[in-house]
C-alpha positions as CSV (number, residue, x, y, z in Angstrom):
1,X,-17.2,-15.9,27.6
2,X,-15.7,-13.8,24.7
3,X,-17.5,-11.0,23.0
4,X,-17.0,-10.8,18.8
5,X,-15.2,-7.3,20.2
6,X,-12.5,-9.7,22.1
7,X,-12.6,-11.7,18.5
8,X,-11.3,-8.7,16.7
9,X,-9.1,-7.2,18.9
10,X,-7.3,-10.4,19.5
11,X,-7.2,-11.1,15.4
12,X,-5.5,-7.5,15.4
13,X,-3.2,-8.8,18.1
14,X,-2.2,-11.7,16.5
15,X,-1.4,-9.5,13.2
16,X,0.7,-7.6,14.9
17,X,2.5,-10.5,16.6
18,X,3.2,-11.7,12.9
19,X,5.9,-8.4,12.4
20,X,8.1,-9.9,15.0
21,X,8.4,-13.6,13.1
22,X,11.9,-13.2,11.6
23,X,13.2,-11.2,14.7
24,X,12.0,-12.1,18.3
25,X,14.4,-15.6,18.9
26,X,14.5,-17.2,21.0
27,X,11.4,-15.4,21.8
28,X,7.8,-15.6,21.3
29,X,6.2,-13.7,19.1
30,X,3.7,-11.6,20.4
31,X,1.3,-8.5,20.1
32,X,-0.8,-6.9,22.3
33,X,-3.2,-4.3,22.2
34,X,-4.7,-2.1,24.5
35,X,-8.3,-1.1,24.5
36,X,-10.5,1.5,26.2
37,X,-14.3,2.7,25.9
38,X,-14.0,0.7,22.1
39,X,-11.0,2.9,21.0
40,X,-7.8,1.3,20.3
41,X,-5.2,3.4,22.7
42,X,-1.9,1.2,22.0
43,X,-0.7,-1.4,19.8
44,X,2.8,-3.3,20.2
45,X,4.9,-6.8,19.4
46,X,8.0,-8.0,20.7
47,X,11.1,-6.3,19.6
48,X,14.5,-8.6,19.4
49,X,16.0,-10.0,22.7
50,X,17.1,-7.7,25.3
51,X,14.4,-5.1,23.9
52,X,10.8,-4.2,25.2
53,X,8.2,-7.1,24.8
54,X,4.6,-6.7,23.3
55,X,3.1,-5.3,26.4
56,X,5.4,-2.4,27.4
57,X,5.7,-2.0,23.8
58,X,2.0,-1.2,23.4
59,X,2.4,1.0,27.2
60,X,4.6,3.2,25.5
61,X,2.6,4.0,22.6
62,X,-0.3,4.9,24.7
63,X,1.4,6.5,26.7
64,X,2.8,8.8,23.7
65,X,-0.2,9.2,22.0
66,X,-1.2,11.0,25.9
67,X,-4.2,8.1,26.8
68,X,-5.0,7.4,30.0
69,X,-4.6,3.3,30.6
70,X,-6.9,3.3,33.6
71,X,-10.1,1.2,33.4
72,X,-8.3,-0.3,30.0
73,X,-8.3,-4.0,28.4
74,X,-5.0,-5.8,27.2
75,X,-5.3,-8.2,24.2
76,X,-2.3,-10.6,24.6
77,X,-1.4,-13.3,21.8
78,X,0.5,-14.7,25.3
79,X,0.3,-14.7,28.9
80,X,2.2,-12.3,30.0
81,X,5.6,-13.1,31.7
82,X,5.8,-12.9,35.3
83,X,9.7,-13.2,35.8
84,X,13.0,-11.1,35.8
85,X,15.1,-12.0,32.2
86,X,16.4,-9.5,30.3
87,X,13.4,-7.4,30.8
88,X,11.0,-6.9,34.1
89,X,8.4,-9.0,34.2
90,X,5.1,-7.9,32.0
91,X,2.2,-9.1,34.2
92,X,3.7,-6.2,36.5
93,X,3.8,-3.6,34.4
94,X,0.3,-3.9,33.4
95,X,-0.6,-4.2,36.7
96,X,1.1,-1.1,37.4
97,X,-0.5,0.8,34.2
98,X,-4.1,-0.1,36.2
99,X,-5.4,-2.1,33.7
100,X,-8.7,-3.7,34.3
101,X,-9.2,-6.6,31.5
102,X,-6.6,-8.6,30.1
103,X,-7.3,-11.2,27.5
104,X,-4.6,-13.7,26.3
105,X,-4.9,-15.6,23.6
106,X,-3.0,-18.7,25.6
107,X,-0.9,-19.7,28.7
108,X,3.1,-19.3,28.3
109,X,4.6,-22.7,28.2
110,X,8.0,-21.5,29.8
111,X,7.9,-22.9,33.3
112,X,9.4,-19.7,34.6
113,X,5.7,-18.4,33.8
114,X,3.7,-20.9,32.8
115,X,0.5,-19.3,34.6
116,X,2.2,-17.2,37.1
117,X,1.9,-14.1,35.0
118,X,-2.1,-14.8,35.4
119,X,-1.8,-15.2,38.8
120,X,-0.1,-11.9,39.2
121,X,-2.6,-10.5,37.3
122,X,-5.5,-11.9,39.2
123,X,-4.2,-10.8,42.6
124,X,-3.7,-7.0,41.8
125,X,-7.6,-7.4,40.8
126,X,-7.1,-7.6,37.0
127,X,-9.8,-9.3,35.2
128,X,-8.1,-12.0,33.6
129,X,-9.4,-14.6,30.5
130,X,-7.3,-16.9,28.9
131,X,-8.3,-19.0,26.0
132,X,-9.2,-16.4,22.8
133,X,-7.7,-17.6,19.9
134,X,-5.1,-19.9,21.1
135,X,-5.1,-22.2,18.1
136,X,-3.9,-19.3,15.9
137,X,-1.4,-18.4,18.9
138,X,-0.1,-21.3,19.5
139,X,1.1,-21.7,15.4
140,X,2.6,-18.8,15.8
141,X,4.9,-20.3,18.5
142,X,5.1,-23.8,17.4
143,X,8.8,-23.7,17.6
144,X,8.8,-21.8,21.3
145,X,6.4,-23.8,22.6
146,X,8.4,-27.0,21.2
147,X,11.4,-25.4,22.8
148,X,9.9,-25.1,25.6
149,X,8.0,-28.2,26.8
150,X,10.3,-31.0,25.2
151,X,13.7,-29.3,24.8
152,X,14.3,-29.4,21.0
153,X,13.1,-27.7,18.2
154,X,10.2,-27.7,16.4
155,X,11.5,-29.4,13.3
156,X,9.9,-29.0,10.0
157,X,11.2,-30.7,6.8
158,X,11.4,-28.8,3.2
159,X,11.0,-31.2,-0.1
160,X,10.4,-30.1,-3.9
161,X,9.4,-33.2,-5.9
162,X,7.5,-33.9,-8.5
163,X,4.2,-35.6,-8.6
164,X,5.5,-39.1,-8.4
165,X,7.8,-37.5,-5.4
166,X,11.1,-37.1,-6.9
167,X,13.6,-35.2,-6.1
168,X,16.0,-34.8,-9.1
169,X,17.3,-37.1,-11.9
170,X,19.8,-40.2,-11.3
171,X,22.3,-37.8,-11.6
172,X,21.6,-35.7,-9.0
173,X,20.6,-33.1,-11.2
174,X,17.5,-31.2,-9.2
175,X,17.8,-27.1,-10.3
176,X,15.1,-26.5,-10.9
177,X,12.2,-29.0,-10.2
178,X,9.6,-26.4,-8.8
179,X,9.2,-22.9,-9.8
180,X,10.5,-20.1,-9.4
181,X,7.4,-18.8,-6.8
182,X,8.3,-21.7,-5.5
183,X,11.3,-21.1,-4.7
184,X,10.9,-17.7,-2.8
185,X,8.1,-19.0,-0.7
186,X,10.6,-21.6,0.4
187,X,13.1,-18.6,1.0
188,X,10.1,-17.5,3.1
189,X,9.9,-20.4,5.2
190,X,13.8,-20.6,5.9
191,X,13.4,-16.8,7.0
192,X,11.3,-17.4,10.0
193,X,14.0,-20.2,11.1
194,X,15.9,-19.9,13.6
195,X,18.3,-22.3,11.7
196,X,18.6,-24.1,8.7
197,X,20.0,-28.1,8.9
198,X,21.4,-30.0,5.7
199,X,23.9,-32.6,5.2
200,X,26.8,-33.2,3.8
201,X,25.5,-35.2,0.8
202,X,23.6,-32.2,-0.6
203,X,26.9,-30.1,0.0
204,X,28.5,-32.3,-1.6
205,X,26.2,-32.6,-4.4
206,X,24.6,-29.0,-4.9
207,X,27.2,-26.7,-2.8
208,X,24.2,-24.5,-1.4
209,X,24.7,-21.6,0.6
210,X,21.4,-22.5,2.7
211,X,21.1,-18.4,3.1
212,X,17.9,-16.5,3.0
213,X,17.8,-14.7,-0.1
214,X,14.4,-14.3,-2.1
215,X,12.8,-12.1,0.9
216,X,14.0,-9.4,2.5
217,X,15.2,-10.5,6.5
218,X,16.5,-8.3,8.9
219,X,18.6,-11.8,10.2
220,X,20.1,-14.9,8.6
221,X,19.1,-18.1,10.9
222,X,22.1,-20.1,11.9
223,X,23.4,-22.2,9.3
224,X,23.7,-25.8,10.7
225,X,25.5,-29.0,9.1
226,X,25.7,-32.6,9.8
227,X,28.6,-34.1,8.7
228,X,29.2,-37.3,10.3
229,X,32.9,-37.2,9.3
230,X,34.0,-33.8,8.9
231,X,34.1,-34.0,4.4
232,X,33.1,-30.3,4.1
233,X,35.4,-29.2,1.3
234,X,36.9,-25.6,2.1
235,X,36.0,-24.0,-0.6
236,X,32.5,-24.9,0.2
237,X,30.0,-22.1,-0.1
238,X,28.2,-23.0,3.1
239,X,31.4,-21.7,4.9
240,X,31.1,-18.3,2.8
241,X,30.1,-15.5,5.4
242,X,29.0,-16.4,9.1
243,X,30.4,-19.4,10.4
244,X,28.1,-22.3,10.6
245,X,27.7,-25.2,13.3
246,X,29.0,-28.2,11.9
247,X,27.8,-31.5,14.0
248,X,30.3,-34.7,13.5
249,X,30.4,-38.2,14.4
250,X,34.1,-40.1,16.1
251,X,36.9,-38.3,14.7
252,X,40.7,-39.5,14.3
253,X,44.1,-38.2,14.1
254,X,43.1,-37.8,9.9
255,X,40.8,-35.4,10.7
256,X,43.1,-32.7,13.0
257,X,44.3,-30.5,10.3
258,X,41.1,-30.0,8.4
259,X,39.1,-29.6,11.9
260,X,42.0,-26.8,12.6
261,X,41.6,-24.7,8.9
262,X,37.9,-25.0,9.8
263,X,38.2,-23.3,13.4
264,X,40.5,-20.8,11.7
265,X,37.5,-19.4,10.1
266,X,35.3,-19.4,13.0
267,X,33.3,-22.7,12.5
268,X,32.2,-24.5,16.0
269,X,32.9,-28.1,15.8
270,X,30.6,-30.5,17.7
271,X,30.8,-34.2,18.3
272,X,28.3,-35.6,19.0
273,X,28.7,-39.6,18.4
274,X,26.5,-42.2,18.3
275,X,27.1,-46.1,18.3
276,X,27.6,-46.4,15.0
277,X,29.9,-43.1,15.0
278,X,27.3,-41.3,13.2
279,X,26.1,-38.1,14.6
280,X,23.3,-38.6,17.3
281,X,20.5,-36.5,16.2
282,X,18.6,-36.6,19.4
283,X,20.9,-35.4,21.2
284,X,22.0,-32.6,18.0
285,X,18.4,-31.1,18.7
286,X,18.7,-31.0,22.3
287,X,21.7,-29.0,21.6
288,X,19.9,-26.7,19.4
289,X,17.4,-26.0,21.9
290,X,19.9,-25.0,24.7
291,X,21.4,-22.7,22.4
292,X,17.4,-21.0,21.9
293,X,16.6,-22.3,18.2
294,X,13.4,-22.7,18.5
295,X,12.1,-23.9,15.0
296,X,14.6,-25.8,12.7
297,X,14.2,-26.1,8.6
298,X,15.5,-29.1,7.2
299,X,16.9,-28.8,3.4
300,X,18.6,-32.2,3.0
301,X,19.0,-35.2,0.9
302,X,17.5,-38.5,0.8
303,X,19.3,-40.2,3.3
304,X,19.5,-37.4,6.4
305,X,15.6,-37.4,5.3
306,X,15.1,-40.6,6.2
307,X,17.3,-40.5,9.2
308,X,15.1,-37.7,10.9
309,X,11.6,-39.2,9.7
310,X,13.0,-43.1,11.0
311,X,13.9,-41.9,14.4
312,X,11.0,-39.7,14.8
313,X,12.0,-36.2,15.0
314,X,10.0,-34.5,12.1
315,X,7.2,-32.6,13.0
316,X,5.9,-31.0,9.9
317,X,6.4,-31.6,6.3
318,X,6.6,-28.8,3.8
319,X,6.6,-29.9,0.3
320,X,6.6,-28.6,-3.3
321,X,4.7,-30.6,-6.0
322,X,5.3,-29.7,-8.9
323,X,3.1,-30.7,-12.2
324,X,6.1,-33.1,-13.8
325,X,6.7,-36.5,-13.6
326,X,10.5,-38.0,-13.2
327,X,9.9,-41.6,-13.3
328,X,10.9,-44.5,-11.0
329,X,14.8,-44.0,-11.7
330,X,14.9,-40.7,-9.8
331,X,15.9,-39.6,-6.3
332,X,13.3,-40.6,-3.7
333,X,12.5,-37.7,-1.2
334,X,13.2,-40.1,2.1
335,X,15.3,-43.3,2.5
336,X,12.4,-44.9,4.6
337,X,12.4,-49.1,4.1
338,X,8.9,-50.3,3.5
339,X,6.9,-51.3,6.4
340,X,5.5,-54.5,6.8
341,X,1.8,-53.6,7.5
342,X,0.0,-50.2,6.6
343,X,-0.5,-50.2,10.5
344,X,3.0,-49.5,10.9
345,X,3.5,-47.0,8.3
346,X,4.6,-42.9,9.0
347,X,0.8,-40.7,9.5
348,X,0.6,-37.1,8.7
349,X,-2.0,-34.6,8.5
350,X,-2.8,-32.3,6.1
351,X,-2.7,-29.1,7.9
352,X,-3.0,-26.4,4.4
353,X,-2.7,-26.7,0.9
354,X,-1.8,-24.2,-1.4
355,X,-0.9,-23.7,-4.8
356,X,2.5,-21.2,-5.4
357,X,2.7,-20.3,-9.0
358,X,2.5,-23.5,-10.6
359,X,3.2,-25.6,-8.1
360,X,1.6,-27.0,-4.7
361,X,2.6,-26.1,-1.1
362,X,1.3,-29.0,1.5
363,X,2.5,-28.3,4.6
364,X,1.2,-32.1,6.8
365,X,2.1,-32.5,10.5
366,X,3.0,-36.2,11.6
367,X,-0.5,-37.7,13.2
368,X,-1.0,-38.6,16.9
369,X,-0.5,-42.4,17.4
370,X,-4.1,-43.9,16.8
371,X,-5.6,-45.4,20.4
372,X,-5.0,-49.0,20.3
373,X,-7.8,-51.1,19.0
374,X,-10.2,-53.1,21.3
């Protein structure tokens, strides 16, 4: 069905896609090149909202460099869009451009498109395959996809421990546990956010600024904070620069005048209750997603760990093992009770394993439920 020239030119594609990871949200990522008589003519990725997407991108450039696009083959890392947003719809202008061939890599989940941008294709008598590479594509997107076909986040979970899987002394002391390679490649990770969660505990605790600032970003994701009963100190350094979203649980007449100096300083208060008066974190993503954060980093303690990983809403784990041990008197990465058969416990997958400087990077997505035994 594909030829190993499709492989390569969708590989390229999917490169290219990879320059648009801290910039496109709350779009996809994508690239797209454009192909005639074995020559590459035009290359492209989306540009930040509002601006031209992979295709038109790559258009341009052909069209600049004086190539005629007639007869020519699109590699797409995604089906191309087939609606009005803020920019016309794709499938049209490549239809427009007379291009005979386009490959994508896999169907757009949005259910504005979600195989209507084929469809467009097929009946202006574009050759259309769908399928090349979509693993790869689909990683690429995990949080857009997420977004898109359950209404939250993809949410992935960041832990340094130690061997033994602690996470700093009985004191609370943690700085540092991993290395310093360690520590940017994290940075690295929160980049490509589209926001960063924590708790109050760890402001509490550590005071972080949860900013991106080992790699270079041309954005900061949103800065996001559950605290159940509004305790972030004001001098707190995760109030320093743009306002973050602080989620809280039931608050009383003793919480007005701090809720006011917050708003003062442009922080958006939700509540966001639950039975207990906690903060209801299901409903906390589905926020998230309406506001178009499509993957979400968790840097928390303990306890908000456990929270997220009890109730189900942690899709991949990305921890940092270093070669130490802290011994049974430390800080535990999750608050998770024991279960009462191995049957019942919490499955992941290893997905990659890596070793950063001295340490190791496992990033583990939570397993399928295993089919019921017979």
């Amino acid at each position: 069905m594909f030829s190993q020239a499709d492989f390569v030119y969708m590989e390229r594609a999917l490169k290219l896609a990879v320059n648009g990871l801290y910039t496109t949200d709350p779009n996809p990522r994508v690239g797209c090149v454009l192909v005639r008589d074995g020559e590459v003519i035009g290359e492209g990725f989306t540009q930040p909202a509002g601006q031209d997407h992979a295709e038109v991108r790559a258009l341009k450039d052909a069209r600049s460099r004086g190539h005629d696009l007639r007869g020519a083959t699109a590699y797409v890392t995604l089906e191309p869009c087939s609606h009005f947003g803020r920019t016309p719809p794709c499938a049209q202008a490549l239809a427009d451009a007379h291009i005979a061939r386009v490959v994508a890599a896999m169907e757009d989940p949005n259910p504005l498109v979600a195989g209507r941008g084929l469809t467009m294709l097929r009946s202006a008598g574009i050759e259309v395959r769908c399928g090349l590479l979509a693993n790869e594509a689909h990683d690429l997107n995990l949080g857009f996809v997420s977004r898109m076909t359950r209404g939250r986040p993809w949410v992935r979970m960041k832990v340094a421990a130690s061997l033994d899987g602690r996470t700093a002394l009985p004191s609370g002391v943690s700085q540092w546990i991993t290395s310093a390679a360690a520590r940017d490649d994290g940075h690295a990770w929160r980049a490509r956010a589209s926001a960063v969660l924590t708790g109050i505990g760890t402001v509490k605790t550590d005071n972080p600024r949860m900013t991106v600032r080992s790699v270079e970003t041309p954005r900061q994701p949103l800065r996001v904070l559950l605290d159940s009963h509004l305790e972030v100190p004001l001098d707190a350094q995760i109030l320093h620069g743009a306002p973050p979203l602080i989620f809280c649980g039931t608050l009383d007449e003793r919480h007005v005048e701090h809720a006011a100096a917050l708003r003062e300083r442009g922080v958006q208060i939700v509540q966001l209750p639950n039975a207990s008066g906690k903060v209801d974190l299901g409903a906390m993503l589905k926020m998230l997603g309406e506001r178009g954060v499509n993957e979400l980093h968790v840097e928390a303690g303990y306890k908000l760990n456990g929270s997220l990983l009890r109730e189900g809403w942690v899709d991949e784990l990305l921890l940092y093992l270093a070669p130490s041990l802290l011994g049974s008197d430390a800080l535990s990465m999750f608050s998770l009770a024991a279960p009462s058969t191995l049957e019942e416990r919490l499955n992941f997958r290893f997905h990659t394993i890596d070793r950063i400087g001295d340490d190791l990077r496992i990033l583990a997505r939570i397993a399928p439920p295993a089919p019921p035994s017979r």
